[in-house]
PQR file of N, CA, C, O and H, with PARSE charges and radii, in Angstrom:
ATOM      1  N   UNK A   1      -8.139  21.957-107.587 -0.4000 1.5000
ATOM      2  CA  UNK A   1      -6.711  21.950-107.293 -0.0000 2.0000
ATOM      3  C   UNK A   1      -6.511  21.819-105.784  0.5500 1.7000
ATOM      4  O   UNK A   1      -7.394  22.258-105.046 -0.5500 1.4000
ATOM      5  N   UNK A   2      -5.457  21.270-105.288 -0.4000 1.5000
ATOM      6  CA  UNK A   2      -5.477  20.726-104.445 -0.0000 2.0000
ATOM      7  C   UNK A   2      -4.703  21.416-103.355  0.5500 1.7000
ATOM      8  O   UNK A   2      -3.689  20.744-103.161 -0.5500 1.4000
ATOM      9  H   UNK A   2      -4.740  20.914-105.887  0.4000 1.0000
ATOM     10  N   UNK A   3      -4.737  22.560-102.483 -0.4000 1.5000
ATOM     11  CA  UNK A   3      -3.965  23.030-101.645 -0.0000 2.0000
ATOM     12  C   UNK A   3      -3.453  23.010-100.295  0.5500 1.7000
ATOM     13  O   UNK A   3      -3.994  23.809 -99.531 -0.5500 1.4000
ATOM     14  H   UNK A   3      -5.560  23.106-102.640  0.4000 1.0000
ATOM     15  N   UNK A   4      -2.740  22.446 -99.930 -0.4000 1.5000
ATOM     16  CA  UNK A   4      -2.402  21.687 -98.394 -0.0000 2.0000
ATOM     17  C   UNK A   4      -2.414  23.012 -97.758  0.5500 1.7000
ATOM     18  O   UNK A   4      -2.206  23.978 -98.492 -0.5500 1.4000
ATOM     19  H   UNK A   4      -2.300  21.797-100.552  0.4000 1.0000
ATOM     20  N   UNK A   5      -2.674  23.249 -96.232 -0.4000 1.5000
ATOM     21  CA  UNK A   5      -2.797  23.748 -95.413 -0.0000 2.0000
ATOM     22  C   UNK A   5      -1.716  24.316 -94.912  0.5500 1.7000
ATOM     23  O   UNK A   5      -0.860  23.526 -94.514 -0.5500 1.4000
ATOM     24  H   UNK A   5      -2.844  22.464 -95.636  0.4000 1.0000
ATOM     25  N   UNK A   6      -1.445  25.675 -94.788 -0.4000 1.5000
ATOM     26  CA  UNK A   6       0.224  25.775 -94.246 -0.0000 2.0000
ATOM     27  C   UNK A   6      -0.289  26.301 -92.811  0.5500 1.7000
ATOM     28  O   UNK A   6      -1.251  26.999 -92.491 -0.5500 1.4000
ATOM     29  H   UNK A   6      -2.140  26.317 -95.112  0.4000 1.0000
ATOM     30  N   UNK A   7       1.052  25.496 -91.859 -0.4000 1.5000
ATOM     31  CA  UNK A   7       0.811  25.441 -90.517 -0.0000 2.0000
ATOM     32  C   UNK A   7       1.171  26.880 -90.419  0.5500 1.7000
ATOM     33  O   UNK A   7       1.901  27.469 -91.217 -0.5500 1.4000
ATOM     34  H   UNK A   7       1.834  24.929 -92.119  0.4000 1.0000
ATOM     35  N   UNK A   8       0.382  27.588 -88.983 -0.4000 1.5000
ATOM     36  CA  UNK A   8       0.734  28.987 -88.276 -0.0000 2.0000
ATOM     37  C   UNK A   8       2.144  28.512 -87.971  0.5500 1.7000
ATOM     38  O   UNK A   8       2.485  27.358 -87.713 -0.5500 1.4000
ATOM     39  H   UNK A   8      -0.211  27.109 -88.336  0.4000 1.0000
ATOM     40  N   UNK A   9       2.905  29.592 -88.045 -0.4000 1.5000
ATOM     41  CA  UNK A   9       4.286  28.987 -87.600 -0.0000 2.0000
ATOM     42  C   UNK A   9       4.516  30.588 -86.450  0.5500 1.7000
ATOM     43  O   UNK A   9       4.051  31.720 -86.589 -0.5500 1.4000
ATOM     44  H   UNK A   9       2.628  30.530 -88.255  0.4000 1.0000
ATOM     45  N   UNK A  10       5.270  30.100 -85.549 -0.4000 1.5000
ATOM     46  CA  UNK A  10       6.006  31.293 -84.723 -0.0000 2.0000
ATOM     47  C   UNK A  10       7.430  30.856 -84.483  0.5500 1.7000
ATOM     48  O   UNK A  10       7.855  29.707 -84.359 -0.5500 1.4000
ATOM     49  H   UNK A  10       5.647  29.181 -85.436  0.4000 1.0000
ATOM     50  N   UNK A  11       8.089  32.018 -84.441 -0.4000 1.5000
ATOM     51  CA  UNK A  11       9.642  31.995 -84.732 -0.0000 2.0000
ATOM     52  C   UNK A  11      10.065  31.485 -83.417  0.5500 1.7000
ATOM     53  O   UNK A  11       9.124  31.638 -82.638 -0.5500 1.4000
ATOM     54  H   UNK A  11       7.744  32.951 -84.541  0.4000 1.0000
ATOM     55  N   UNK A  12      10.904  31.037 -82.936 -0.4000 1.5000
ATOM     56  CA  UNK A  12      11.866  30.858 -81.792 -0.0000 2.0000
ATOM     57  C   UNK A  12      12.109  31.765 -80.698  0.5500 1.7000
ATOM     58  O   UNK A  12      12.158  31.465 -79.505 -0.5500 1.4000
ATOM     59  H   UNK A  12      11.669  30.912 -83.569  0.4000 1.0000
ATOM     60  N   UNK A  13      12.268  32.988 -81.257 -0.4000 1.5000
ATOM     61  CA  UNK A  13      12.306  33.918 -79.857 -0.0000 2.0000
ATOM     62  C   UNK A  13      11.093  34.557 -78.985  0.5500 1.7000
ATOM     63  O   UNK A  13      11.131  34.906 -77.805 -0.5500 1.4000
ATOM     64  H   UNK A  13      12.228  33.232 -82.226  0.4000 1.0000
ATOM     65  N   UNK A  14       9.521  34.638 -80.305 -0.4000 1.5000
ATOM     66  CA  UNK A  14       8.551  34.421 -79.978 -0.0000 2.0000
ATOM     67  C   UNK A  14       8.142  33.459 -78.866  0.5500 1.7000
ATOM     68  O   UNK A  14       7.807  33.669 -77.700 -0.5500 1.4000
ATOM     69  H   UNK A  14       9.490  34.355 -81.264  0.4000 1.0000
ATOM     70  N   UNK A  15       8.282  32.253 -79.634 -0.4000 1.5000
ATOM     71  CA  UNK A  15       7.984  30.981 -78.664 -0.0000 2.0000
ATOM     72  C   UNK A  15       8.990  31.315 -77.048  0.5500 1.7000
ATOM     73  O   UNK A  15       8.538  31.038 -75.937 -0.5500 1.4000
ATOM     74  H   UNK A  15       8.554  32.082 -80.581  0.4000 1.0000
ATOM     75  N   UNK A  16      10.461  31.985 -77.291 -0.4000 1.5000
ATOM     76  CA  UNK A  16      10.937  31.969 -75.934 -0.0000 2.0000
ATOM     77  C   UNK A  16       9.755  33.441 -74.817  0.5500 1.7000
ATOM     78  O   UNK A  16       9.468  33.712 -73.651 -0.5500 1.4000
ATOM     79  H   UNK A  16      10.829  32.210 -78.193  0.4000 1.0000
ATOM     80  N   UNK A  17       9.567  33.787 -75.816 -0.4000 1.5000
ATOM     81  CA  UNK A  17       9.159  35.411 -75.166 -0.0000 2.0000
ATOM     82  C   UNK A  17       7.497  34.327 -74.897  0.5500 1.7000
ATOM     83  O   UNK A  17       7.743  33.637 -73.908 -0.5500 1.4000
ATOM     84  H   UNK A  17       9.800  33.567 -76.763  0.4000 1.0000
ATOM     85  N   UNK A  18       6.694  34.144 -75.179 -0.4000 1.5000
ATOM     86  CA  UNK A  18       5.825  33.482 -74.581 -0.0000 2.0000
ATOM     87  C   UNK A  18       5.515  32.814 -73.519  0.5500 1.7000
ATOM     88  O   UNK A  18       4.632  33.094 -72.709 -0.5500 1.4000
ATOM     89  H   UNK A  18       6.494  34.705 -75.982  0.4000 1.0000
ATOM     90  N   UNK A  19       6.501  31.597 -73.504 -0.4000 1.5000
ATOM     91  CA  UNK A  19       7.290  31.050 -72.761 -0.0000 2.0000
ATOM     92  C   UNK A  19       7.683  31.537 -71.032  0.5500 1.7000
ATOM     93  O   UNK A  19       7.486  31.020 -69.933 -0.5500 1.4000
ATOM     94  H   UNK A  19       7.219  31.369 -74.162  0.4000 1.0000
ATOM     95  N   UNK A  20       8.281  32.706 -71.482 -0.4000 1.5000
ATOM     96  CA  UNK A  20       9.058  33.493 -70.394 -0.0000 2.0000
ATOM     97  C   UNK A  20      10.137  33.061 -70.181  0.5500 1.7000
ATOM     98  O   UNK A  20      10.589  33.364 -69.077 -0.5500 1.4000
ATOM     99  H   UNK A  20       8.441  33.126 -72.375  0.4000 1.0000
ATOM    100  N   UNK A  21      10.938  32.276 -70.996 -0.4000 1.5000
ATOM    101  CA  UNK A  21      12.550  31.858 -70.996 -0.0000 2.0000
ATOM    102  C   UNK A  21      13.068  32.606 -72.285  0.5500 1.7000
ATOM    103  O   UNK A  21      12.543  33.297 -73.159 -0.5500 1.4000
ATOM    104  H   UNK A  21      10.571  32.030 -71.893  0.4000 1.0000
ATOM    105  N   UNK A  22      14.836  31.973 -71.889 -0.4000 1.5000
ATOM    106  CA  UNK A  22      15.478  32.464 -73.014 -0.0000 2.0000
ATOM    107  C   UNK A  22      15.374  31.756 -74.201  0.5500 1.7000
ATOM    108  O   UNK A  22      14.841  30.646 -74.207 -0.5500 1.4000
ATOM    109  H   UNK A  22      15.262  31.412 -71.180  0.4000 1.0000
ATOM    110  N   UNK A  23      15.887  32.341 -75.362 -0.4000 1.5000
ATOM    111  CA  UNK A  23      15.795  31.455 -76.640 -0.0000 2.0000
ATOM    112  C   UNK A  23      17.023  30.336 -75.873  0.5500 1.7000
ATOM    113  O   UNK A  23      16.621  29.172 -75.905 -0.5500 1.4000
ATOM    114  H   UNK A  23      16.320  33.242 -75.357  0.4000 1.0000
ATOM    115  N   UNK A  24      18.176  30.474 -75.325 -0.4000 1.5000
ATOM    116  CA  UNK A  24      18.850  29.384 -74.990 -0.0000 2.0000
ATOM    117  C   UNK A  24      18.309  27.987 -74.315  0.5500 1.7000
ATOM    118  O   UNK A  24      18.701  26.836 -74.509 -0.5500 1.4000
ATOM    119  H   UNK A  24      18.502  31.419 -75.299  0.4000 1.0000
ATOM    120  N   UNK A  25      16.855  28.683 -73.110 -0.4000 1.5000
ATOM    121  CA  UNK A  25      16.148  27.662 -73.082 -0.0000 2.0000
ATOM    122  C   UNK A  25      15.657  26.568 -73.606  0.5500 1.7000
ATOM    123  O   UNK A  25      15.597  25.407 -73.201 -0.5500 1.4000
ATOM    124  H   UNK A  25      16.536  29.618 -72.952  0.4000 1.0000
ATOM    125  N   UNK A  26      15.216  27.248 -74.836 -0.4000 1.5000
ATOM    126  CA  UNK A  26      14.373  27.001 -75.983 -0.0000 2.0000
ATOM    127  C   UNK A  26      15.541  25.813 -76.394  0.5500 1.7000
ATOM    128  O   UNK A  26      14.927  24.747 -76.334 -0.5500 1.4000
ATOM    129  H   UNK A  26      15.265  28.192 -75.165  0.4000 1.0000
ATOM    130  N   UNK A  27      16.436  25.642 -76.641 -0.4000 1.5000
ATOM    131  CA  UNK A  27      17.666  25.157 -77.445 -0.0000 2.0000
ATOM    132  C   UNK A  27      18.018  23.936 -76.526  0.5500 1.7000
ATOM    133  O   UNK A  27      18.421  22.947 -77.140 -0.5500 1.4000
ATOM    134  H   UNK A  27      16.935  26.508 -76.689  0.4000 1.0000
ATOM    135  N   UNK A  28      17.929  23.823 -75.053 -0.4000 1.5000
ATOM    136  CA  UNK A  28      17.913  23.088 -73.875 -0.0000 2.0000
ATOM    137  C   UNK A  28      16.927  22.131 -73.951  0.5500 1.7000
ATOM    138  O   UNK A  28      17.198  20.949 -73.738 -0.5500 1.4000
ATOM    139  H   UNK A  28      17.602  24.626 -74.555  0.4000 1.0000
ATOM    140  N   UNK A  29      15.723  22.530 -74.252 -0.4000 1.5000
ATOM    141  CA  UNK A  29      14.549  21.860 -74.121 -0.0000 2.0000
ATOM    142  C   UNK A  29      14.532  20.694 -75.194  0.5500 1.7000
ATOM    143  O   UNK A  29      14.383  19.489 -74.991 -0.5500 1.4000
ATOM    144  H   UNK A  29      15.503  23.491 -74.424  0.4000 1.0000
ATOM    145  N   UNK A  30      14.774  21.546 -76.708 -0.4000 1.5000
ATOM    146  CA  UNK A  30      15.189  20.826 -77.679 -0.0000 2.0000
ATOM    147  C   UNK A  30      15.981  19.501 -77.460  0.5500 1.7000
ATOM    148  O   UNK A  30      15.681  18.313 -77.579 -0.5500 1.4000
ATOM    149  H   UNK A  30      14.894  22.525 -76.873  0.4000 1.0000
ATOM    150  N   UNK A  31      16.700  19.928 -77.225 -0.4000 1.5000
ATOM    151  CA  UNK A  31      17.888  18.562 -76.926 -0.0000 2.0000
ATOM    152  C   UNK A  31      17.806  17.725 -76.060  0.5500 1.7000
ATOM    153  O   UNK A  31      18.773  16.974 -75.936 -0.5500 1.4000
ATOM    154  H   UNK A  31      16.943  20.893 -77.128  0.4000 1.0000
ATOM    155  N   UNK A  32      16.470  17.526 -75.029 -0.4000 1.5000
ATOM    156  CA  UNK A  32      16.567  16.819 -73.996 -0.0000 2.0000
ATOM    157  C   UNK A  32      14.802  15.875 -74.002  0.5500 1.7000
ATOM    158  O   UNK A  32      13.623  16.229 -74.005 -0.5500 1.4000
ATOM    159  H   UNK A  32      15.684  18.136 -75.130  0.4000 1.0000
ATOM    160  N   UNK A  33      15.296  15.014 -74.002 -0.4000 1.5000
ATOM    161  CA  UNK A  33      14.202  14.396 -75.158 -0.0000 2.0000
ATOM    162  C   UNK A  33      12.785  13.927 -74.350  0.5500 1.7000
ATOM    163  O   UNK A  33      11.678  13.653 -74.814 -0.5500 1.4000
ATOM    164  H   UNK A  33      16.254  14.727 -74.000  0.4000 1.0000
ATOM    165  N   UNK A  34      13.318  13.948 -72.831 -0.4000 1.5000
ATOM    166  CA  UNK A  34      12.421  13.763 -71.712 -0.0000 2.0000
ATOM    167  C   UNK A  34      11.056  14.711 -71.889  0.5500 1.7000
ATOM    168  O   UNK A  34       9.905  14.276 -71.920 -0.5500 1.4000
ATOM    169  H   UNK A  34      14.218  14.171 -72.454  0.4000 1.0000
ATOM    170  N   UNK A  35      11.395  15.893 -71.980 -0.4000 1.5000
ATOM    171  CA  UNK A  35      10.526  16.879 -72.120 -0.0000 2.0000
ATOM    172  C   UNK A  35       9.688  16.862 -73.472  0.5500 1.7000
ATOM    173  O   UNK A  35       8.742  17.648 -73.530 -0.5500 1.4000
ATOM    174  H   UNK A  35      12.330  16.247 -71.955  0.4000 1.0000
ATOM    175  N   UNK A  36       9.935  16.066 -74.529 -0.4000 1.5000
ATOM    176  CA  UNK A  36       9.226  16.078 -75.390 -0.0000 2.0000
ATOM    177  C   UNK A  36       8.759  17.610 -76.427  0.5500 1.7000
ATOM    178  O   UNK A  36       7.793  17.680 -77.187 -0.5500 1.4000
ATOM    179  H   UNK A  36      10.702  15.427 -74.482  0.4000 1.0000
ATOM    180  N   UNK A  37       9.814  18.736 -76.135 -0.4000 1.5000
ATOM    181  CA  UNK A  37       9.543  19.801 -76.895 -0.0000 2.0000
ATOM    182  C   UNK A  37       9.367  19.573 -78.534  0.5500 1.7000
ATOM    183  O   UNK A  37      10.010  18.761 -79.199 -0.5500 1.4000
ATOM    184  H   UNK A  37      10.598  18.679 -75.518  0.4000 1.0000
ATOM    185  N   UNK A  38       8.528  20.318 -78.938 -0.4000 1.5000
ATOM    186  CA  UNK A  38       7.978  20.016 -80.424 -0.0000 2.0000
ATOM    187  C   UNK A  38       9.740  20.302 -81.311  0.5500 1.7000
ATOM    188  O   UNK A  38      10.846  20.745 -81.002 -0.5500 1.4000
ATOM    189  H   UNK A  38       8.006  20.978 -78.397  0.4000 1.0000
ATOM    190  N   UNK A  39       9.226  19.867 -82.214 -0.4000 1.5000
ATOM    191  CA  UNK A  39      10.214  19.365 -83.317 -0.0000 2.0000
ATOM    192  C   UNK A  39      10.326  20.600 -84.038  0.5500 1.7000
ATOM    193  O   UNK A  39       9.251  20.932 -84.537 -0.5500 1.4000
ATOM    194  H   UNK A  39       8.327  19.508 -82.465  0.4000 1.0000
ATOM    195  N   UNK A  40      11.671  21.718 -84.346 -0.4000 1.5000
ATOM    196  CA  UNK A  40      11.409  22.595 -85.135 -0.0000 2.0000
ATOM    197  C   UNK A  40      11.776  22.674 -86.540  0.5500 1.7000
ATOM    198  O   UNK A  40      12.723  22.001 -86.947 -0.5500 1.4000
ATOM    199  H   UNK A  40      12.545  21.449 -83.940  0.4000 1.0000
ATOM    200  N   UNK A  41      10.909  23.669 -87.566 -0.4000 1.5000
ATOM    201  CA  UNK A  41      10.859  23.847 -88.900 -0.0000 2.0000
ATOM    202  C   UNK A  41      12.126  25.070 -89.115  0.5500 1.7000
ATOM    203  O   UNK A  41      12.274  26.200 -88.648 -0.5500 1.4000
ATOM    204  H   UNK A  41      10.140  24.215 -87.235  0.4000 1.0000
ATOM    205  N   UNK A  42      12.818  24.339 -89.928 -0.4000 1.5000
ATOM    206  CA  UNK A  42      14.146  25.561 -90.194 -0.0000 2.0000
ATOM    207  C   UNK A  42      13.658  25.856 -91.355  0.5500 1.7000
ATOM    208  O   UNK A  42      12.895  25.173 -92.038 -0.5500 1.4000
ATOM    209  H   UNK A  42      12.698  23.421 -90.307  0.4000 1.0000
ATOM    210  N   UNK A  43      14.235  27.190 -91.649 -0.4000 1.5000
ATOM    211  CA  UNK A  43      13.668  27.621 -93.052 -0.0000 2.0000
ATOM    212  C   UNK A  43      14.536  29.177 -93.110  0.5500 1.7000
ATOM    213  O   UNK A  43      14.359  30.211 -92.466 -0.5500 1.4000
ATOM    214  H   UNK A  43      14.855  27.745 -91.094  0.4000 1.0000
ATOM    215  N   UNK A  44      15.430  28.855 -94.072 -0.4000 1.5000
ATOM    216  CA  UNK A  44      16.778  29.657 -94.246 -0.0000 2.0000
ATOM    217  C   UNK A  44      17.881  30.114 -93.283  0.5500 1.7000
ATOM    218  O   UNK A  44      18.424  31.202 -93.474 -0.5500 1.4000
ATOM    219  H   UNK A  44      15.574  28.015 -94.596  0.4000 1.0000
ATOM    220  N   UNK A  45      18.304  29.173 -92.054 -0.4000 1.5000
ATOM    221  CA  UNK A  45      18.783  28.898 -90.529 -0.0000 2.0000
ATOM    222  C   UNK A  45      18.211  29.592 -89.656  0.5500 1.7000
ATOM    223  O   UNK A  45      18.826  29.884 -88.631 -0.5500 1.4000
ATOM    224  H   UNK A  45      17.863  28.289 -91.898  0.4000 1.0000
ATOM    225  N   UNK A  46      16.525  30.136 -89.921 -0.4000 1.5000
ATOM    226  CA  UNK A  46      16.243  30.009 -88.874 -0.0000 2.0000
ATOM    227  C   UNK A  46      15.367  29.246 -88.291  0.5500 1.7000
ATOM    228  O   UNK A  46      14.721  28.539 -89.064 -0.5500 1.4000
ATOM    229  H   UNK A  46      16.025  29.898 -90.753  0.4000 1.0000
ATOM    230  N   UNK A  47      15.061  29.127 -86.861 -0.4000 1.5000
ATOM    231  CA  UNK A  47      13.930  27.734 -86.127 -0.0000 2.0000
ATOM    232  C   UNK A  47      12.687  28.889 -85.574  0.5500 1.7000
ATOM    233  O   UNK A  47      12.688  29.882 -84.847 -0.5500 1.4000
ATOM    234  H   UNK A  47      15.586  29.702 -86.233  0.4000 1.0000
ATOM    235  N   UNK A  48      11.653  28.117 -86.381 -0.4000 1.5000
ATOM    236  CA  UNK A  48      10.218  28.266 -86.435 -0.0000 2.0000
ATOM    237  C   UNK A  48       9.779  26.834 -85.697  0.5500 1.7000
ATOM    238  O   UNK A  48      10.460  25.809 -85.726 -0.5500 1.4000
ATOM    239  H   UNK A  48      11.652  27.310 -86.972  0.4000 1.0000
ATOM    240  N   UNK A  49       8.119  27.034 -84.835 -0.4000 1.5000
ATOM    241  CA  UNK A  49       7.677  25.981 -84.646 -0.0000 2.0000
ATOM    242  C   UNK A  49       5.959  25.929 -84.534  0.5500 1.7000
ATOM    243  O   UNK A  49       5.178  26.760 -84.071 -0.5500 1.4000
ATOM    244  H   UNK A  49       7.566  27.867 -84.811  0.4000 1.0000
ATOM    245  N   UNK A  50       5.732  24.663 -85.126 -0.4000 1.5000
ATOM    246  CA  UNK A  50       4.100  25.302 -85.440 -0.0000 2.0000
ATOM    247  C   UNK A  50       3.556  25.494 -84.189  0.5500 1.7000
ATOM    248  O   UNK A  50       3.817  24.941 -83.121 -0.5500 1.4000
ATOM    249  H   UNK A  50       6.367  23.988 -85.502  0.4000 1.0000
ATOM    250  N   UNK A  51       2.529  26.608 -84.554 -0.4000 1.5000
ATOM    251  CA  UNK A  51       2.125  27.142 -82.803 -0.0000 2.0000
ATOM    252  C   UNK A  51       1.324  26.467 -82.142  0.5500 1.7000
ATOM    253  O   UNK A  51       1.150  26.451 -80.924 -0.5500 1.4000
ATOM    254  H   UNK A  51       2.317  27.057 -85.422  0.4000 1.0000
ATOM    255  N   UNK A  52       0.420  25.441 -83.595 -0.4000 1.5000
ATOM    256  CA  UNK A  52      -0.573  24.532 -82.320 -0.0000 2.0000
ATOM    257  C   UNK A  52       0.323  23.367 -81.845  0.5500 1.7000
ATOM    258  O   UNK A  52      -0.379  22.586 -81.203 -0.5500 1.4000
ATOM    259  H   UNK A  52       0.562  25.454 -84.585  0.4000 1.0000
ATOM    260  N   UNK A  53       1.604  22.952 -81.916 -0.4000 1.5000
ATOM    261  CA  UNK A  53       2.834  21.924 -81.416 -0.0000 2.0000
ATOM    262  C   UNK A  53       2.887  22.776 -80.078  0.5500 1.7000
ATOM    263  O   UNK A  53       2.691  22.127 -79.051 -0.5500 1.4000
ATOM    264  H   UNK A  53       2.174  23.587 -82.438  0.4000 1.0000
ATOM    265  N   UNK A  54       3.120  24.104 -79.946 -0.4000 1.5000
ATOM    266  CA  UNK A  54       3.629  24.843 -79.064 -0.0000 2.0000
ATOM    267  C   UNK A  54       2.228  24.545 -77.607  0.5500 1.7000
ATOM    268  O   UNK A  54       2.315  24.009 -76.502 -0.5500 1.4000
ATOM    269  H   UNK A  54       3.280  24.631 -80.781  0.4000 1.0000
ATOM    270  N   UNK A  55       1.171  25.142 -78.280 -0.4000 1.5000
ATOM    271  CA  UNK A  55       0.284  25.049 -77.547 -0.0000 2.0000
ATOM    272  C   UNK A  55      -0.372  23.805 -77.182  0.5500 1.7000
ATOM    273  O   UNK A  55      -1.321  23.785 -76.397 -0.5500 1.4000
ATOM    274  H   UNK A  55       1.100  25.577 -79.177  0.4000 1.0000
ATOM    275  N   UNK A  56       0.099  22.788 -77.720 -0.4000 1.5000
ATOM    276  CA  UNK A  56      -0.403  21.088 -76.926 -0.0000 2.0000
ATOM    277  C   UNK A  56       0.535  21.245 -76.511  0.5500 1.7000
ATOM    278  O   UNK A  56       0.371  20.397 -75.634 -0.5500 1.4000
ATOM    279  H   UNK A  56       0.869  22.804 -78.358  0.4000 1.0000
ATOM    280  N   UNK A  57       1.662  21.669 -76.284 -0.4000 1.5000
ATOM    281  CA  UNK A  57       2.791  20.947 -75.444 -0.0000 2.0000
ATOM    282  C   UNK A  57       2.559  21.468 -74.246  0.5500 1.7000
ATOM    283  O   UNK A  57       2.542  20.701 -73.284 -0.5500 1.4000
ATOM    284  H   UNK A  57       1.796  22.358 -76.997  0.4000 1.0000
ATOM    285  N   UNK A  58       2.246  23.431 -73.980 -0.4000 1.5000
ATOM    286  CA  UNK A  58       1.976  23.841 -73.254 -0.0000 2.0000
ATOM    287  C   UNK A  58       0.758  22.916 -71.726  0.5500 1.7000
ATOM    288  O   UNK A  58       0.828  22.767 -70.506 -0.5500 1.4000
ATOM    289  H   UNK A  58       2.260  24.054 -74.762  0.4000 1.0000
ATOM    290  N   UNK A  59      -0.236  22.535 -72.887 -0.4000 1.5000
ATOM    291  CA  UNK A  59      -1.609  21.906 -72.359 -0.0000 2.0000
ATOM    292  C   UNK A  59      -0.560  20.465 -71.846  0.5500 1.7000
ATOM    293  O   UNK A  59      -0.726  20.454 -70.626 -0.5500 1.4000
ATOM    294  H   UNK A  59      -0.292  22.657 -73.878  0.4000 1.0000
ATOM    295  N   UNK A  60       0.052  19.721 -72.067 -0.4000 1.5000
ATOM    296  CA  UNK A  60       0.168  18.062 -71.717 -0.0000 2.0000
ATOM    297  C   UNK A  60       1.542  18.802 -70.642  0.5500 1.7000
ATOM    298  O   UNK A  60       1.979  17.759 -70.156 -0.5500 1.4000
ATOM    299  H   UNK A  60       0.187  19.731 -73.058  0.4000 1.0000
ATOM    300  N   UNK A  61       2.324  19.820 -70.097 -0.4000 1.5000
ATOM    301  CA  UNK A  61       2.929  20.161 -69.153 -0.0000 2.0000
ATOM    302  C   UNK A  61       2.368  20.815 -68.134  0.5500 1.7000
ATOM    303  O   UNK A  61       2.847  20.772 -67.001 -0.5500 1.4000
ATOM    304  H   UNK A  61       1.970  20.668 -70.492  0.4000 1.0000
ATOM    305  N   UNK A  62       1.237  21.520 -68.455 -0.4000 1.5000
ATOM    306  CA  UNK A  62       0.409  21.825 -67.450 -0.0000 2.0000
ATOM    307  C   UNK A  62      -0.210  20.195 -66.467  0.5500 1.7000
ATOM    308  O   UNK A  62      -0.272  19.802 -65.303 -0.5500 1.4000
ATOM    309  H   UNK A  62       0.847  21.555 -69.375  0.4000 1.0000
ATOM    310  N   UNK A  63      -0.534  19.734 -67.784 -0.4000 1.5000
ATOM    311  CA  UNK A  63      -1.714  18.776 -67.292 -0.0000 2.0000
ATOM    312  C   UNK A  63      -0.623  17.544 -66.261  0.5500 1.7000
ATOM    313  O   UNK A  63      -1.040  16.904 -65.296 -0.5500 1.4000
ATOM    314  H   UNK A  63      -0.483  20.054 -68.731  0.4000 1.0000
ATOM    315  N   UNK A  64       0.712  17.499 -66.788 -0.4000 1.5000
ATOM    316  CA  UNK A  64       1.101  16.126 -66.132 -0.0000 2.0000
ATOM    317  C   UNK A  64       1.940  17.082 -65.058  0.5500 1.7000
ATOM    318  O   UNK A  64       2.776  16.438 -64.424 -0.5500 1.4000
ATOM    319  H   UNK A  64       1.051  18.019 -67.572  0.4000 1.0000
ATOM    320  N   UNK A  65       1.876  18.446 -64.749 -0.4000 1.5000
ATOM    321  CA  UNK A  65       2.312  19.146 -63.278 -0.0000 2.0000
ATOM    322  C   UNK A  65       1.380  19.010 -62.208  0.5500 1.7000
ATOM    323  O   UNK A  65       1.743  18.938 -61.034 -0.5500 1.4000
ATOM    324  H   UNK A  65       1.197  18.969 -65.264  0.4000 1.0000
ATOM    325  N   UNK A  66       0.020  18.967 -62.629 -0.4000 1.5000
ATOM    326  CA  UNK A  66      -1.409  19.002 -61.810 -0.0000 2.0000
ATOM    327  C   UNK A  66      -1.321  17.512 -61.348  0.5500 1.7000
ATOM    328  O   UNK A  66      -1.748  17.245 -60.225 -0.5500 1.4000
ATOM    329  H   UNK A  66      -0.275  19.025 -63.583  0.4000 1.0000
ATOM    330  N   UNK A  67      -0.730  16.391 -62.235 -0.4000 1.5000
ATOM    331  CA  UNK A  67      -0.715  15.040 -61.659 -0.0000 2.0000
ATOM    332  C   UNK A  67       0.360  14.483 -60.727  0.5500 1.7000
ATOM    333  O   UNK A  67       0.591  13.338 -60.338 -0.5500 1.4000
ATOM    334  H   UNK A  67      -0.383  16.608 -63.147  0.4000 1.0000
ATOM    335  N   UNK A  68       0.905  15.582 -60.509 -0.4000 1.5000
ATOM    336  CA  UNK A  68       2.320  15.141 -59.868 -0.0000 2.0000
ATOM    337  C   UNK A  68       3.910  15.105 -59.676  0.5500 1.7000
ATOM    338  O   UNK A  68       4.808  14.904 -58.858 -0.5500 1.4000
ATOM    339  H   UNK A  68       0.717  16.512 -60.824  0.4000 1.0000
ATOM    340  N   UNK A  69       3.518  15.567 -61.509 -0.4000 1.5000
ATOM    341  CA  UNK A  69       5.063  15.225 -61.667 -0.0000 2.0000
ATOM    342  C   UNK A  69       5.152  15.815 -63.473  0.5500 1.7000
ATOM    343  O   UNK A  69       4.162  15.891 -64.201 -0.5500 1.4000
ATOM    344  H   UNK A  69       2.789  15.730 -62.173  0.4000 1.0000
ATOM    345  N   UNK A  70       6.101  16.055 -63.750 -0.4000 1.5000
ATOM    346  CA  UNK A  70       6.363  15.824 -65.349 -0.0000 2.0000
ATOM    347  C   UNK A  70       6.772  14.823 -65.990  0.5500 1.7000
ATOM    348  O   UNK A  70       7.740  14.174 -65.593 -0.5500 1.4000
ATOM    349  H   UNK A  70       6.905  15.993 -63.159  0.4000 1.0000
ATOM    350  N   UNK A  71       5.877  14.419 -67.474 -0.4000 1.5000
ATOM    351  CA  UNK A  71       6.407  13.332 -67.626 -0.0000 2.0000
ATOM    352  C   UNK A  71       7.273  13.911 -69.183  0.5500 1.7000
ATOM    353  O   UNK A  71       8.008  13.143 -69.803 -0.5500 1.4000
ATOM    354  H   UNK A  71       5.090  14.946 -67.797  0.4000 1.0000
TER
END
């Protein structure tokens, strides 16, 4: 039988408290498409996001600050 993998998920205010911003941040980032913030999973109104999305995003903003600039 065949069982798909369910992603680690962390909630939104998590991800802000990690972070070190506000969840409003969080909501900023979303909407601004430059920044490329991961895509979130709603699931009964609230926003979850998988944590390894969280943590490449972390890694490719580090990495394109060390080059210069954000892309």
């Amino acid at each position: 039988m065949y069982s798909p993998a369910i992603p680690e998920l962390t909630p939104k205010p998590r991800v802000a408290e990690r972070l070190g911003v506000s969840s409003r941040a969080i909501l900023n980032w979303m909407s601004d498409p430059k920044l490329n913030f991961p895509e979130p999973i709603r699931i009964n109104a609230r926003v979850y996001f998988r944590t390894t999305d969280i943590d490449q995003w972390v890694v490719n903003r580090a990495r394109a600050s060390t080059r210069g600039g954000a892309k």
